[in-house]
C-alpha positions in Angstrom: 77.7 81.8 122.0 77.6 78.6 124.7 78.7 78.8 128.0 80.3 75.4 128.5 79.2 72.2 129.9 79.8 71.2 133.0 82.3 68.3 133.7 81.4 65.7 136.2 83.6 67.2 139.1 81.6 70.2 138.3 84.5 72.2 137.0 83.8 74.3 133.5 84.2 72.3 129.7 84.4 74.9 127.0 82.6 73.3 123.5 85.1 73.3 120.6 84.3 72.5 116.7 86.8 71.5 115.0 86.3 72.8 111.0 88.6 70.4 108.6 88.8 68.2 106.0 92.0 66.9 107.0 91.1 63.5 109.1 94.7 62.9 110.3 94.6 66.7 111.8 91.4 66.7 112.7 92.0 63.3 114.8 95.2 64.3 116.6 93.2 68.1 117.6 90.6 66.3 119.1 92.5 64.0 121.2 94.7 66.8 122.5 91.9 68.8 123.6 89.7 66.4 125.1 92.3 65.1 127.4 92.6 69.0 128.4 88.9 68.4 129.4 87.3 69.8 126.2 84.0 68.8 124.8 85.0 69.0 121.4 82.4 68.1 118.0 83.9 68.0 114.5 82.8 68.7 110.9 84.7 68.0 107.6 82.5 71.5 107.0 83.1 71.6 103.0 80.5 74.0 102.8 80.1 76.8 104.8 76.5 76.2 105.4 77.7 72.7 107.0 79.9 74.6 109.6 77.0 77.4 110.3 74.3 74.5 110.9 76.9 73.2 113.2 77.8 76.3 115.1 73.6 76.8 115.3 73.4 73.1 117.1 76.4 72.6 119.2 77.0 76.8 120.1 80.5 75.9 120.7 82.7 78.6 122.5 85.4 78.6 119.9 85.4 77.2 116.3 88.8 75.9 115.6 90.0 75.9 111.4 92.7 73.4 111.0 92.6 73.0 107.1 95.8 73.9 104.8 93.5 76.3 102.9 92.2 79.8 103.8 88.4 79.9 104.4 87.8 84.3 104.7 84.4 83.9 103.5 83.6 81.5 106.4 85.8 83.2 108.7 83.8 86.5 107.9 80.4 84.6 108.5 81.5 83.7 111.7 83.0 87.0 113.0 79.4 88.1 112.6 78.0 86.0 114.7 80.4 87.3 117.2 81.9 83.3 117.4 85.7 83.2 117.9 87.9 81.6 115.5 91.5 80.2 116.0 92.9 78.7 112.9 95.7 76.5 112.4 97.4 77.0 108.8 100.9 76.6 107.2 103.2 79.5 107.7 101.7 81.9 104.6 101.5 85.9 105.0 98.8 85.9 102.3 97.1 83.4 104.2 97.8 84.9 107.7 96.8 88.2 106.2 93.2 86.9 104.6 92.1 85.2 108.0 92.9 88.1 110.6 91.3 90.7 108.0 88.1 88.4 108.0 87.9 88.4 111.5 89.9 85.4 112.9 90.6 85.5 116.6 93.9 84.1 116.5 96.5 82.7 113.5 98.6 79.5 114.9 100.9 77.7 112.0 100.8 74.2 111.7 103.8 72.9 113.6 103.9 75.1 116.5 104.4 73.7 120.1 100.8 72.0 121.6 101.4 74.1 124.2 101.3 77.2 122.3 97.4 76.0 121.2 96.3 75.7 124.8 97.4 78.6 125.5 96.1 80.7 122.8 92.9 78.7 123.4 93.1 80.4 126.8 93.6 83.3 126.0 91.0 84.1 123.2 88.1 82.2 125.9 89.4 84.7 128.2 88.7 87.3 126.0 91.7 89.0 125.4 92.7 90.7 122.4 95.3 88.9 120.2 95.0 90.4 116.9 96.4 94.3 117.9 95.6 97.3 115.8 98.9 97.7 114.4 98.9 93.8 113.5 95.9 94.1 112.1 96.7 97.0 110.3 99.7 95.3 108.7 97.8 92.3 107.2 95.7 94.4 105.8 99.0 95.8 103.9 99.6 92.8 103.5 96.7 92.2 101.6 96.1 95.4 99.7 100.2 94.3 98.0 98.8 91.0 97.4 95.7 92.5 95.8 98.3 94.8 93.4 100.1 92.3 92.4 96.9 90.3 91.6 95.5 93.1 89.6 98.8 93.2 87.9 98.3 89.6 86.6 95.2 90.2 85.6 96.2 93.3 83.5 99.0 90.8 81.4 96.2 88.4 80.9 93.3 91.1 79.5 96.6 92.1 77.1 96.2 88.3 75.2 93.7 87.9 72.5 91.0 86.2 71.9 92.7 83.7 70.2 95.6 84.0 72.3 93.5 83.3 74.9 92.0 80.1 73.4 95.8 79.0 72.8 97.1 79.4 75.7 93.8 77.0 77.1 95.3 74.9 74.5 99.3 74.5 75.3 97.8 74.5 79.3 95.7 70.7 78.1 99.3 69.8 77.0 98.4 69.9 73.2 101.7 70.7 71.1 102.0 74.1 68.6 101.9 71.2 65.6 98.7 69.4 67.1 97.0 73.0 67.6 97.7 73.9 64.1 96.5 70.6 62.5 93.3 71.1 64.7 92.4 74.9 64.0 93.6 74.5 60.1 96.6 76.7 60.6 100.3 77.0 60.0 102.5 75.8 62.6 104.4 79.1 62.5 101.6 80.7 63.4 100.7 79.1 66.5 104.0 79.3 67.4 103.8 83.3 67.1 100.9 83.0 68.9 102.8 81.1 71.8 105.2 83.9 71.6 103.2 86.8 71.7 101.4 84.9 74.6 105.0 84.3 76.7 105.8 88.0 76.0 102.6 89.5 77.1 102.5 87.4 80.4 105.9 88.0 80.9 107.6 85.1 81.2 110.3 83.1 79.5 108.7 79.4 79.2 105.4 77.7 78.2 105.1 75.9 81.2 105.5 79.7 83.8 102.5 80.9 81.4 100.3 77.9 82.3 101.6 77.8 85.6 100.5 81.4 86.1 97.0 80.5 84.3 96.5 77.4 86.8 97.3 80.1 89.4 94.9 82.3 88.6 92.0 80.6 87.4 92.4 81.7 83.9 91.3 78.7 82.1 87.8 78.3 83.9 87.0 82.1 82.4 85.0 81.5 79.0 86.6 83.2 76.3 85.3 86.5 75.0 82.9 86.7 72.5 
């Protein structure tokens, strides 16, 4: 990507965008690294498109991530343009694990010493290697037991019904086993089988872990089979 700018002593400023839509974050990042002598551009980036238009413009020498959600897809995008990434996230394996099997240059969690960035900043302009085969190779461990354990959910929730399905959507909106039986012209006892049947087959012991798990998982946005 860029080269740098020059400063006006002549000596080389790297180009940094900044990716976040975390303005406190994003503020404090771009103080730090302009008094290091950084020409640094910033984009909320929402959409990935956003951040690619703005890679395309400014051809910054490192695109910093500093939001407190993983972004693989954009990541991936641009590891493929052969642009480095660093990003800055809470201290999450699954999250770790998604970014450096995107592509991501570098993982730093939020917290860690400023002097940690710089230097990590250094060292992927420099162009050495951070992520190592046998780190790399155990996020993606990492993220084939995440993927298990996902499938594993997803097997409890293809066990539910149709209609246990469409209850559990129900008790998730906060509607009671006596509202959904006035509403779908049924016994109370039976929505409250229902319920069971639905705890039992997820696995867990309460109503709120099964809508916990459905928030979790994106359950409730599926429409329900036909």
């Amino acid at each position: 990507m860029g080269n740098g700018a020059a400063s006006a002593n002549g000596a080389k400023q790297h180009r940094v965008l900044l990716v976040g839509q975390e303005r406190l974050v994003m503020d404090a990042l771009r103080v730090a690294l302009q008094s290091n002598h950084m020409n640094v551009v910033s984009t909320s980036g929402a959409q990935a498109t956003e951040v690619l238009k703005s890679v395309a413009s400014v051809r910054p020498d490192i695109v910093i991530i500093g939001d407190r959600h993983d972004r693989p897809d954009l990541i991936k995008q641009l590891s493929a343009l052969d642009t480095k990434v660093l990003v800055i996230c809470p201290a999450n394996r699954v999250v770790e694990a998604r970014c450096i099997v995107a592509g991501a240059s570098a993982i730093l969690n939020m917290g860690q010493p400023y002097n940690e960035l710089l230097q990590t900043i250094d060292d992927i302009l420099a162009g050495k290697v951070l992520v190592t085969k046998a780190y790399l190779q155990e996020m993606q461990l990492v993220m084939r037991e995440m993927k298990q354990i996902e499938r594993d959910k997803r097997r409890k929730y293809e066990r539910l019904t149709t209609r246990e399905m469409a209850i559990l959507a129900e008790i998730s909106s906060g509607r009671s086993a006596t509202e959904i039986a006035e509403s779908s012209y049924t016994s109370v006892n039976t929505v409250r089988s229902h319920i069971k049947s639905v705890l039992q087959k997820l696995e867990v012991n309460s109503q709120v872990q099964a809508v916990a798990m459905a928030h979790q998982n994106g359950w409730l946005n599926e429409p329900l089979p036909a």
